[in-house]
DSSP file (Angstrom, degrees, kcal/mol; ACC not computed):
  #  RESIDUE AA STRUCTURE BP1 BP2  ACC     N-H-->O    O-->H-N    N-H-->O    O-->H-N    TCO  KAPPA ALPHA  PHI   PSI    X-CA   Y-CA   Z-CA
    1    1 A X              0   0    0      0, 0.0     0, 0.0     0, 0.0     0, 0.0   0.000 360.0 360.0 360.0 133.0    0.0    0.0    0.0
    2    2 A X        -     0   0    0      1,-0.1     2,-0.3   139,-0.0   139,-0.0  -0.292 360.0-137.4 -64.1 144.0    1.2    3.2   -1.5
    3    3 A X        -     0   0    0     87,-0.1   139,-1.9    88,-0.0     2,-0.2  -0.828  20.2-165.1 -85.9 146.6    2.3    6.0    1.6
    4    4 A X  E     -A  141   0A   0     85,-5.4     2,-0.3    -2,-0.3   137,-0.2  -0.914  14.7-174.2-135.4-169.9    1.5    9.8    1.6
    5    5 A X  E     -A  140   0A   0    135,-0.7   135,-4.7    -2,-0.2     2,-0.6  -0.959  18.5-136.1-177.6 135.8    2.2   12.6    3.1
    6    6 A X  E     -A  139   0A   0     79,-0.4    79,-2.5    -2,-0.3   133,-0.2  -0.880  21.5-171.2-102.1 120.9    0.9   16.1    2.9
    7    7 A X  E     -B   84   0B   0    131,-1.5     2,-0.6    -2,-0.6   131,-0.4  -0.434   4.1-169.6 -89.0 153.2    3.3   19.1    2.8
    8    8 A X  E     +B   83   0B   0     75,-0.5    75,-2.1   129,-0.2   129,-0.3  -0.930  14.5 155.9-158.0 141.5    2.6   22.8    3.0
    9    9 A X  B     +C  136   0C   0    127,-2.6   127,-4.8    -2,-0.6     2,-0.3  -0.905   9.3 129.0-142.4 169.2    5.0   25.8    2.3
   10   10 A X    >   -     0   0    0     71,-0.3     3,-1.1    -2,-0.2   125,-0.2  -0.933  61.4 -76.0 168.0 174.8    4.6   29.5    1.4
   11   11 A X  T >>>S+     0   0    0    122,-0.8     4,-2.3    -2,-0.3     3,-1.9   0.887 105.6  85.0 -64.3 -33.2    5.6   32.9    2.2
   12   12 A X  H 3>5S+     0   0    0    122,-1.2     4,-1.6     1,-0.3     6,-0.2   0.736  95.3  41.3 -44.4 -29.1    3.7   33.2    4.7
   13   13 A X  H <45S+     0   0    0     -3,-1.1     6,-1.3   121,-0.2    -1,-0.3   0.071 115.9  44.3-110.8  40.7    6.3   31.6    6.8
   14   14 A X  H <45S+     0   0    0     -3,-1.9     3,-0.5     4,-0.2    -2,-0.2   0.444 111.4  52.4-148.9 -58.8    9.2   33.0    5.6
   15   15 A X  H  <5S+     0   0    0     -4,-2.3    -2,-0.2     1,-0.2    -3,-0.2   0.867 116.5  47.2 -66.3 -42.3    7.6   36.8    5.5
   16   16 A X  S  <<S-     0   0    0     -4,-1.6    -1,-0.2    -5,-0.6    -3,-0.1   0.583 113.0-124.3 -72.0  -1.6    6.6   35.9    9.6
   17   17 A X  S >  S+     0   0    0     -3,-0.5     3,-1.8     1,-0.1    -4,-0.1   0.023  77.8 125.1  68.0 -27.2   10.2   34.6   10.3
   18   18 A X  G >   +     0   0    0      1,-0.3     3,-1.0    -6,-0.2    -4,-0.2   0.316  49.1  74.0 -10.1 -42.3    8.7   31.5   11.3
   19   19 A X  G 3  S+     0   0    0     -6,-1.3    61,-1.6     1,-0.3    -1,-0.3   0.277 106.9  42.0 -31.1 -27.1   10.7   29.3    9.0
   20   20 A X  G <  S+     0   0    0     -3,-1.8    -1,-0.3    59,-0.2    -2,-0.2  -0.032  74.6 144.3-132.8  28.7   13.5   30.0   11.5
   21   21 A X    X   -     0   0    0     -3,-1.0     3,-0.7     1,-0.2     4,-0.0  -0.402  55.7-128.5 -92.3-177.0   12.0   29.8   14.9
   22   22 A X  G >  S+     0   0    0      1,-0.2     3,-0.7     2,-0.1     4,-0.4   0.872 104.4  70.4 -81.1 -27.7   14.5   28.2   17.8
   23   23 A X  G 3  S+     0   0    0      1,-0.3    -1,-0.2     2,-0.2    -2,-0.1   0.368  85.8  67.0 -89.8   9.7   11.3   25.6   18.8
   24   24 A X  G <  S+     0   0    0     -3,-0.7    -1,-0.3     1,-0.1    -2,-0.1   0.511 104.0  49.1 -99.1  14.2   11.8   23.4   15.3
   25   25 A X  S < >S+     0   0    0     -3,-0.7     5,-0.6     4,-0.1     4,-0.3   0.717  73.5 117.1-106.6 -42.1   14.9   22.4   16.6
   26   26 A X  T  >5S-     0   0    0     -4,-0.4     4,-1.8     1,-0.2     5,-0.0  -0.031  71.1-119.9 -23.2 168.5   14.4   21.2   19.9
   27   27 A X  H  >5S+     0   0    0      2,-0.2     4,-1.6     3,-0.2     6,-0.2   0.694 103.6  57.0 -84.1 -23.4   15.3   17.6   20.0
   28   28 A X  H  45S+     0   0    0      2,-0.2     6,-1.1     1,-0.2     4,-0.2   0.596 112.3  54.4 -83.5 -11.2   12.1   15.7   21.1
   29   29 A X  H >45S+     0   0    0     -4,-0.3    25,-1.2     4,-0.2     3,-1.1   0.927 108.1  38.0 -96.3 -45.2   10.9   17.4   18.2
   30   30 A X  H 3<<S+     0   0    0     -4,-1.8    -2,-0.2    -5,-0.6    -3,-0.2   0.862 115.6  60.7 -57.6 -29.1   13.3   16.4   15.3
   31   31 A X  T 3< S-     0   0    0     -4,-1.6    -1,-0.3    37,-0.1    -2,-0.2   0.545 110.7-125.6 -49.8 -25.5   13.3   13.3   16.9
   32   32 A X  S <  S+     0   0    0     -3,-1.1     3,-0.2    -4,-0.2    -3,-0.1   0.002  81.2 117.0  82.4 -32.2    9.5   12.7   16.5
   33   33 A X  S    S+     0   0    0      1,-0.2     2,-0.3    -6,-0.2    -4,-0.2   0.523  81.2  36.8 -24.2 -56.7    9.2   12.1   19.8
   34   34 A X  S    S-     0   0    0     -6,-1.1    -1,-0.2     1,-0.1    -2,-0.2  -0.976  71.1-139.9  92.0  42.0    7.0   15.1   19.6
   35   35 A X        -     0   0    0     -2,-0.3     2,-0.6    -3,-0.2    -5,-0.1   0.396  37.9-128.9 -59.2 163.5    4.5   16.6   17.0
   36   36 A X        +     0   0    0     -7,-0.1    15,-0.5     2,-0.0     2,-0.4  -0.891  31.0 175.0-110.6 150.7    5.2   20.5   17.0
   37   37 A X        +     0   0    0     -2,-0.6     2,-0.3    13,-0.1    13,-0.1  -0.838   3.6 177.1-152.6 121.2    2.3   22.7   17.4
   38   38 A X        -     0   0    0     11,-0.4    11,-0.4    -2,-0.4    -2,-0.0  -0.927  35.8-128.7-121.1 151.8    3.3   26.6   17.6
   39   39 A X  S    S+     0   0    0     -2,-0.3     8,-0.1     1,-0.2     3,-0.1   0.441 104.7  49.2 -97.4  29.0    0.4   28.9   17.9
   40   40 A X  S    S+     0   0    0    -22,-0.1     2,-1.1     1,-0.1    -1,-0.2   0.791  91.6  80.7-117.4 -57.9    1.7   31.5   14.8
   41   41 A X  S    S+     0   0    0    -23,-0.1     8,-3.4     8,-0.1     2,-0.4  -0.343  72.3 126.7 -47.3  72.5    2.3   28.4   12.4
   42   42 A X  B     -F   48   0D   0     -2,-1.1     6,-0.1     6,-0.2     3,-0.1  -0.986  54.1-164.0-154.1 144.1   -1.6   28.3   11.6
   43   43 A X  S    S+     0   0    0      4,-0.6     2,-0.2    -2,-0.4    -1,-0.1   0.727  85.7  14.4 -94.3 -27.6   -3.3   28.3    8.3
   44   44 A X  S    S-     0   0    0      3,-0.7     3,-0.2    62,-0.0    61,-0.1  -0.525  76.0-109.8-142.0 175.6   -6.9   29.3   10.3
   45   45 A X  S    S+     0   0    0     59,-0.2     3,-0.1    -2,-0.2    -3,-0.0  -0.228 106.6  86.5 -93.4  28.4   -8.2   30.6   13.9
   46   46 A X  S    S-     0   0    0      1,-0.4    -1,-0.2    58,-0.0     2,-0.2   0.129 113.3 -72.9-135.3  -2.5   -9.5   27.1   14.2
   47   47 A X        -     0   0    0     -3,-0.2    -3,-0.7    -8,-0.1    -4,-0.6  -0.553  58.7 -59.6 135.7 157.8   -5.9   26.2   15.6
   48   48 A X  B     -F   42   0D   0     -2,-0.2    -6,-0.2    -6,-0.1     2,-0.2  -0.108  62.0 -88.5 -71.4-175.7   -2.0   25.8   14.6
   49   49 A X        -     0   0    0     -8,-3.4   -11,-0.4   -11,-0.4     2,-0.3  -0.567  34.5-130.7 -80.4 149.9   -0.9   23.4   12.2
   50   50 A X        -     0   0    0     -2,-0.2    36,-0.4   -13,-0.1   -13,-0.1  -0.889  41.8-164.4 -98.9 143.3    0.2   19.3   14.1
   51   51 A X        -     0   0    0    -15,-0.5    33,-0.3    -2,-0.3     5,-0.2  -0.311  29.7-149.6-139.9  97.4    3.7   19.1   12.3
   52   52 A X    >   -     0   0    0      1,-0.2     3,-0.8    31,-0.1    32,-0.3   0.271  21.8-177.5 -32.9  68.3    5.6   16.1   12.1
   53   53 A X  G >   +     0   0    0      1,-0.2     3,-3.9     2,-0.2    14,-0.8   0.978  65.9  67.3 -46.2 -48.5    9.0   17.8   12.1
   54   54 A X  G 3  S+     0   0    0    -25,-1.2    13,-1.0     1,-0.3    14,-1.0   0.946 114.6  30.4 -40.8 -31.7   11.3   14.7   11.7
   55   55 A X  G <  S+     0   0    0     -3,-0.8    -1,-0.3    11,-0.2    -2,-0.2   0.326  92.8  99.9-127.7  43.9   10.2   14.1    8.5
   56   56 A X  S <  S-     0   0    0     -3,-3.9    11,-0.7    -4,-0.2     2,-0.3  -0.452  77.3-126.5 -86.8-176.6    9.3   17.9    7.3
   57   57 A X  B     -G   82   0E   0     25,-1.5    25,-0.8     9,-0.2    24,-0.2  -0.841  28.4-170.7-117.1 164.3   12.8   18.9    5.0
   58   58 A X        -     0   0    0      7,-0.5     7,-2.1    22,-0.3     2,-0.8  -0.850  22.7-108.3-133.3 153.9   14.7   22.1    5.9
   59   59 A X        +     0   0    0      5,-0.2     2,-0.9    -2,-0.2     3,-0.3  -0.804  34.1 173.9-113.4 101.5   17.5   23.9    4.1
   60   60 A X  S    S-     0   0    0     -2,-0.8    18,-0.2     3,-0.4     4,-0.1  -0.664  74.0 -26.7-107.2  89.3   20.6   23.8    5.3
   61   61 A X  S    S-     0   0    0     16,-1.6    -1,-0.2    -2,-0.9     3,-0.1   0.889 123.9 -54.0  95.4  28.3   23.5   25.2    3.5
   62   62 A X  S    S+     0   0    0      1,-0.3     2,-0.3    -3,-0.3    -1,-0.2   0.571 116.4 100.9  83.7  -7.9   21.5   24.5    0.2
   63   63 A X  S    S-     0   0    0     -5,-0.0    -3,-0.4     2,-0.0     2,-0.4  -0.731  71.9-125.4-128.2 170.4   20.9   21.4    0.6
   64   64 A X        +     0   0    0     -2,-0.3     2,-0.4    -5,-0.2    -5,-0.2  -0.875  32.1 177.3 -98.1 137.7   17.4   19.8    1.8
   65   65 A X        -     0   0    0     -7,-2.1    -7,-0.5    -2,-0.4     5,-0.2  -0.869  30.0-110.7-161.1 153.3   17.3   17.5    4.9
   66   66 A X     >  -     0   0    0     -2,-0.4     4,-0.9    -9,-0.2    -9,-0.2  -0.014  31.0-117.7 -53.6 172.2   14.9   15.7    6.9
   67   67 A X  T  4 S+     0   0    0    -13,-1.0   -13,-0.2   -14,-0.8   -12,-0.2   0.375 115.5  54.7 -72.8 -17.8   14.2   16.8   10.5
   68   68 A X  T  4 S+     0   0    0    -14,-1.0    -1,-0.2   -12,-0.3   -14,-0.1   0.611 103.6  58.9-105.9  -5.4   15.3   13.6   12.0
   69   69 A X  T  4 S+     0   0    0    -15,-0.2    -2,-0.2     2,-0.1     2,-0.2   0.866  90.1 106.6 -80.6 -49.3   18.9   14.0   10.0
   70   70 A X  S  < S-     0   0    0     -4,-0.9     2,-0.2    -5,-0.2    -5,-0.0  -0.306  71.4-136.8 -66.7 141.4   19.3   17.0   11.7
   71   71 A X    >   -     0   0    0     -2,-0.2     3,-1.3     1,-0.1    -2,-0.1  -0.557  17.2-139.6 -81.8 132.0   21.6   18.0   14.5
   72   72 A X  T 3  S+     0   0    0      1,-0.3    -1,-0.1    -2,-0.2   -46,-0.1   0.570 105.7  56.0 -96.4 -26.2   19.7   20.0   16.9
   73   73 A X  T 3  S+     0   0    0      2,-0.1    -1,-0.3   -48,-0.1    -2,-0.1   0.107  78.1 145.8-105.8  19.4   23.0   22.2   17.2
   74   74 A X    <   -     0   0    0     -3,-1.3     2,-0.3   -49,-0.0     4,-0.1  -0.323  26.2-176.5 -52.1 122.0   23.0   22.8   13.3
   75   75 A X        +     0   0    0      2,-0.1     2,-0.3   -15,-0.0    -2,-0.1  -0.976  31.2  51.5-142.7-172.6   24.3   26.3   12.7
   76   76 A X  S    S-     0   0    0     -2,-0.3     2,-0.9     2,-0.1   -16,-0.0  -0.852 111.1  -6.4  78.3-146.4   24.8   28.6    9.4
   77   77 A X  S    S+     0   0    0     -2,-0.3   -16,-1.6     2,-0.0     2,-0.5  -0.603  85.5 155.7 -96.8  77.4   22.5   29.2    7.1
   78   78 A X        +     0   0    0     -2,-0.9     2,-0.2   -18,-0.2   -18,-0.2  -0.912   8.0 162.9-128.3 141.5   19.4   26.9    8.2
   79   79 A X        -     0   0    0     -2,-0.5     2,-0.6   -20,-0.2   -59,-0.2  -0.857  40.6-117.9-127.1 162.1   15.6   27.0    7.5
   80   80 A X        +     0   0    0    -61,-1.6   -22,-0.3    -2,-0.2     3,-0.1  -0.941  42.2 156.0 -94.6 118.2   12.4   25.0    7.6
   81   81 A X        +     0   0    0     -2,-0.6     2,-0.6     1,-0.2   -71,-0.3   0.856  59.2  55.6-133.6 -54.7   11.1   25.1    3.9
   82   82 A X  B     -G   57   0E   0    -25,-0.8   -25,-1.5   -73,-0.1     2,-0.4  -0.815  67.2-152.7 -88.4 111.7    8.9   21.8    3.9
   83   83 A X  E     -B    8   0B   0    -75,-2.1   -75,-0.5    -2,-0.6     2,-0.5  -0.545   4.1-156.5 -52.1 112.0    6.0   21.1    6.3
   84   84 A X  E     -B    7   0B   0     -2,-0.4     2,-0.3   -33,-0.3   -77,-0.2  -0.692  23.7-151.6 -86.2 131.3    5.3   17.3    7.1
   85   85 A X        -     0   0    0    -79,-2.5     2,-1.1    -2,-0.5   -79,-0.4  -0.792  29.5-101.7 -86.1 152.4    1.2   17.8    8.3
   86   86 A X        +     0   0    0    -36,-0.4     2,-0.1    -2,-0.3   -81,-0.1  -0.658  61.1 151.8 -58.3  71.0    0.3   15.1   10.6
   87   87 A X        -     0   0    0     -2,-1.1   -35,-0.1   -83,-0.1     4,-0.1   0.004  62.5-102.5-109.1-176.2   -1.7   12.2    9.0
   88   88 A X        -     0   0    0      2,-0.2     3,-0.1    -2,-0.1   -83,-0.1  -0.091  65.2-101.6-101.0   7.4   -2.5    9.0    9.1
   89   89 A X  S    S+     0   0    0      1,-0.2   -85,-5.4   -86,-0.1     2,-0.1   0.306  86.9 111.9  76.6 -14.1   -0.1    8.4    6.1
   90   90 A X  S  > S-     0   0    0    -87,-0.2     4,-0.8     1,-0.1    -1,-0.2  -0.414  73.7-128.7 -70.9 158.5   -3.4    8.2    3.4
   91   91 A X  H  > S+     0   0    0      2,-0.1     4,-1.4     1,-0.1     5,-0.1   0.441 108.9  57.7 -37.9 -28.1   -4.6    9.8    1.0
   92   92 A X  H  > S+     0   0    0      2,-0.2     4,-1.9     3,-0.2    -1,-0.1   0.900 105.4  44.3 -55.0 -54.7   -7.7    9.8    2.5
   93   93 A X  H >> S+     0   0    0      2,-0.2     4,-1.7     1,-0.2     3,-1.3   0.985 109.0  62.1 -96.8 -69.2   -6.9   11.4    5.8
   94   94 A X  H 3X S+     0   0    0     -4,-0.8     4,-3.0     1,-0.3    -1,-0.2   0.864 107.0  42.7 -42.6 -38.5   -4.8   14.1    3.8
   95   95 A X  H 3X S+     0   0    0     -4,-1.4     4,-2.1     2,-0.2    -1,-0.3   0.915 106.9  62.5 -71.9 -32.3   -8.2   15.4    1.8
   96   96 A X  H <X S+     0   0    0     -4,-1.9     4,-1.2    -3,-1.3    -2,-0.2   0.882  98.2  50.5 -79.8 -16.9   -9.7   15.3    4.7
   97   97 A X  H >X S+     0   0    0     -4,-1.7     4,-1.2     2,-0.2     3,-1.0   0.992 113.7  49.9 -31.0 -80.4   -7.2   17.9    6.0
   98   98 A X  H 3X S+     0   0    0     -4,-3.0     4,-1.7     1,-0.3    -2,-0.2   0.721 106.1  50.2 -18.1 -72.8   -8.1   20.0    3.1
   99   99 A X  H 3X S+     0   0    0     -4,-2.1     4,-2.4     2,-0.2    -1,-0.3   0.686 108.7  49.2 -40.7 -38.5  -11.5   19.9    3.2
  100  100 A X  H XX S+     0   0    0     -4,-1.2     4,-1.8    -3,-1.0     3,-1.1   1.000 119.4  43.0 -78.2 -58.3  -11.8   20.9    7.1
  101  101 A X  H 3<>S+     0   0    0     -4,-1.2     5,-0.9     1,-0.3     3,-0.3   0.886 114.5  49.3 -47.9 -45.4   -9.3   23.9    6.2
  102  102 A X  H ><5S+     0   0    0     -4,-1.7     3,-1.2     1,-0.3    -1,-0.3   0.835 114.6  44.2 -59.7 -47.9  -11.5   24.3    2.8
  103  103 A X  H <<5S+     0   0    0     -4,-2.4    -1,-0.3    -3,-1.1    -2,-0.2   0.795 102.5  67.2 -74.1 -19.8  -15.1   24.3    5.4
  104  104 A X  T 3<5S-     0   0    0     -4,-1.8    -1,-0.2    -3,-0.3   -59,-0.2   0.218 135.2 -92.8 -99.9  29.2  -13.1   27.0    8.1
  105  105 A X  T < 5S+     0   0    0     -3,-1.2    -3,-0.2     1,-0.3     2,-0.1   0.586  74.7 158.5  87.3  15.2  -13.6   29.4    4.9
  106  106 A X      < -     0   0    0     -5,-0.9     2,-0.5    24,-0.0    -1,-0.3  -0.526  37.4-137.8 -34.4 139.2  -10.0   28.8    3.0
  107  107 A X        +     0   0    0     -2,-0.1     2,-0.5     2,-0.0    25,-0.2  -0.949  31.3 179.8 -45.6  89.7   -9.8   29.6   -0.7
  108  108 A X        -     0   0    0     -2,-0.5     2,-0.6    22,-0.2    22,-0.2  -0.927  24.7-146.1-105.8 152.0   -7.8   26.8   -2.2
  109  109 A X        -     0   0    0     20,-1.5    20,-0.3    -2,-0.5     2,-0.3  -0.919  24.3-146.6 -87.4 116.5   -6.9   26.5   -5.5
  110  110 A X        -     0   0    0     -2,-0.6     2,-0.2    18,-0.2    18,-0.2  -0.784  11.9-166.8-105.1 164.7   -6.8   22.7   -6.6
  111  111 A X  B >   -D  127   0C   0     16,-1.3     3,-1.5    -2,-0.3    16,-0.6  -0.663   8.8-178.4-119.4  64.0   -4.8   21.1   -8.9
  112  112 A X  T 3  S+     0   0    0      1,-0.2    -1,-0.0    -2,-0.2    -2,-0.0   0.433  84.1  26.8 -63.8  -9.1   -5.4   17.6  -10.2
  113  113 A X  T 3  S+     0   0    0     14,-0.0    -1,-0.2    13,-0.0    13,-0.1  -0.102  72.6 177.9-147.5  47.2   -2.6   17.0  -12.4
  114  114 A X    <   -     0   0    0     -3,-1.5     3,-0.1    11,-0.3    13,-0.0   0.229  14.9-163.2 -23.8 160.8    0.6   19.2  -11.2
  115  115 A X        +     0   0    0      1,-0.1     2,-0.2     0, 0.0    -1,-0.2   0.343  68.8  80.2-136.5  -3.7    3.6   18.4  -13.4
  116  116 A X        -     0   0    0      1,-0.0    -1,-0.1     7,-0.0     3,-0.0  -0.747  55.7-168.6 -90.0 171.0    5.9   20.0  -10.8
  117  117 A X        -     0   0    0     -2,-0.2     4,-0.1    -3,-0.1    -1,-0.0  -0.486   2.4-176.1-134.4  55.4    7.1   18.5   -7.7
  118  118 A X        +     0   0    0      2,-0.1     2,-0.3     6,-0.0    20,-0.0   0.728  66.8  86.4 -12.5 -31.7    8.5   21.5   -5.8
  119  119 A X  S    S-     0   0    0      1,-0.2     5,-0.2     3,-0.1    -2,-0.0  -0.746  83.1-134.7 -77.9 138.4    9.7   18.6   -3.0
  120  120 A X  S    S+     0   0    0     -2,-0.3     2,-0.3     0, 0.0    -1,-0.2   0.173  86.5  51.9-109.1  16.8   13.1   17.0   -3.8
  121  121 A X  S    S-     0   0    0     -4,-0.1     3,-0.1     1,-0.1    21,-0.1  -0.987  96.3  -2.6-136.7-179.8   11.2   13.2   -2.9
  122  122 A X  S    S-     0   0    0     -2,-0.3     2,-0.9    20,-0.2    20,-0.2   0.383  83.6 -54.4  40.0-165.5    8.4   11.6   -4.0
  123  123 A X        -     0   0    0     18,-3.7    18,-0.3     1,-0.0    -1,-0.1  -0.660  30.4-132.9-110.8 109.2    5.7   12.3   -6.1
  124  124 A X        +     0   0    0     -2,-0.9    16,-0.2    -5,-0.2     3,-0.1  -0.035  32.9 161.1 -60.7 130.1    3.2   15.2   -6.3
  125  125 A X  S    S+     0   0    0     14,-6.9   -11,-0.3     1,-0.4    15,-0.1   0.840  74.8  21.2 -91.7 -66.0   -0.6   13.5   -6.7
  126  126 A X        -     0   0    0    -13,-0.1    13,-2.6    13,-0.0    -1,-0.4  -0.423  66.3-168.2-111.7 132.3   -2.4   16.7   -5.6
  127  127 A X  E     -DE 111 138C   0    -16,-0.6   -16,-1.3    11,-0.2     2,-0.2  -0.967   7.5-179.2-122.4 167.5   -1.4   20.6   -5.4
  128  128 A X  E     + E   0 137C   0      9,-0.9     9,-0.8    -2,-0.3     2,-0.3  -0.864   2.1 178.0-128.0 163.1   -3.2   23.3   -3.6
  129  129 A X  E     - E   0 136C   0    -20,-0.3   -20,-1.5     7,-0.2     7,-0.2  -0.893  29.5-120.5-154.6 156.2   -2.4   26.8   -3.4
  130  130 A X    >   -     0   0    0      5,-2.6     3,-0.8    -2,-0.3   -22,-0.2  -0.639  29.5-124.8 -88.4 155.9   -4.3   29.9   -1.6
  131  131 A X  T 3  S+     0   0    0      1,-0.3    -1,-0.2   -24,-0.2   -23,-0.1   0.506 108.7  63.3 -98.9  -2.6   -5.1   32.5   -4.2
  132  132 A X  T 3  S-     0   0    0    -25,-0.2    -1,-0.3     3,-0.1    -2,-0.0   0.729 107.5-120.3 -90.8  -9.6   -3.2   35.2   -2.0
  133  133 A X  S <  S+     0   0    0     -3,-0.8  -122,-0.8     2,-0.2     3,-0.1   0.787  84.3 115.4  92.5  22.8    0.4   33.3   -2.4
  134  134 A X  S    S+     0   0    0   -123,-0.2  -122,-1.2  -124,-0.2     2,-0.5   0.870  79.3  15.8-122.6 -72.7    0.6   32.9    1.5
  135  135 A X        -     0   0    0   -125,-0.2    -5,-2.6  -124,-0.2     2,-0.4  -0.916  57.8-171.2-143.4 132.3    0.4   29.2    1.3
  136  136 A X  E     -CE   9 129C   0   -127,-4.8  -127,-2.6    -2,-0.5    -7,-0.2  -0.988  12.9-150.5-129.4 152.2    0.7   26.0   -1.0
  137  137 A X  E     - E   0 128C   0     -9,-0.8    -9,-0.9    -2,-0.4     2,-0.2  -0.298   7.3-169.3 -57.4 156.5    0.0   22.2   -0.7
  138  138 A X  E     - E   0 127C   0   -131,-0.4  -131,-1.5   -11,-0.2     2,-0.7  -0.832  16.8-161.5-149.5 152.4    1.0   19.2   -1.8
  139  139 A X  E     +A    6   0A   0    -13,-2.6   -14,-6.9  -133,-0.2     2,-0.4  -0.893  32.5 178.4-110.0 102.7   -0.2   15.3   -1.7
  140  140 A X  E     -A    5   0A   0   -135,-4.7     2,-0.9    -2,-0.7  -135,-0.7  -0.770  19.8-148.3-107.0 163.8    2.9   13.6   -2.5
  141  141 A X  E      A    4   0A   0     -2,-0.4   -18,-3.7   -18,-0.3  -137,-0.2  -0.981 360.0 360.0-130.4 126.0    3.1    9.6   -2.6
  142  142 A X              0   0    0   -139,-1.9   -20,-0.2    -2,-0.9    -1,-0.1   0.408 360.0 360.0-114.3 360.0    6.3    8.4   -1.7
C-alpha cells in the first residue's frame, strides 16, 4: 500500500520569520518524539498546524534534509522550507485535512494534475495553493 504525506509551504512563513524559529529544533521534536504545534504556524483561527517535524525537509546550507537528520545544534544558514502535516499516512486522511481547512472558509486552488514536484522526494498527486500566495499544498506519494 502506497504512503502519503501532505506538505505545506509558502511565504507566509518566511515573511513571519517563522521558518527560523529556535522551537523546530528542539530535540524531542526532530526526533519525532514530539508533533510541533506553535500557535503562529496556523493556516486558520480554528488552531495551529500538528507538524511532524522529523520528516518535514529544511535547508541547510542548500541542501534539503529531513528533520530527523538534523543535529539540533545545526548552525549557518538553516531554515524550515517543507512542512510534514500530521496524517495518518493516506490519501484519505490528507483530503480530509483540506477539506476541514476548505469548510473553516479557505480559498484553495486545486490542482489535479501538477507536473511540478517543488519537493526534492516523492511524487506530487495533488497541489493546492491559496489564491493570495501565502500558502501551498501538496499530496505527495512516496
Amino acid at each position: 500500500m502506497a504512503e502519503y504525506a501532505l506538505y505545506a509551504w509558502g511565504n507566509y512563513l518566511r515573511e513571519a520569520e517563522l521558518d527560523r524559529l529556535p522551537e523546530w529544533l528542539e530535540p524531542a521534536v526532530l526526533s519525532g518524539e514530539r508533533v510541533f504545534v506553535h500557535p503562529h504556524v496556523s493556516m486558520s483561527d480554528e488552531g495551529p498546524l500538528r507538524v511532524d517535524v522529523s520528516r518535514s525537509l529544511f535547508a541547510v546550507e542548500g541542501e534539503f534534509v529531513s528533520g530527523r537528520d538534523l543535529a539540533p545544534a545545526v548552525t549557518g544558514d538553516w531554515r524550515v522550507s517543507y512542512l510534514r502535516l500530521v496524517t495518518d499516512e493516506s490519501a484519505d486522511d490528507a483530503e480530509r485535512m483540506i477539506e476541514d481547512l476548505e469548510e473553516q472558509g479557505w480559498d484553495l486552488d486545486r490542482d489535479d494534475d501538477p507536473d511540478w514536484n517543488p519537493l526534492p522526494i516523492g511524487e506530487i498527486v495533488t497541489g493546492w495553493e491559496d489564491p493570495h500566495g501565502q500558502w501551498d499544498l501538496a499530496l505527495i506519494r512516496l
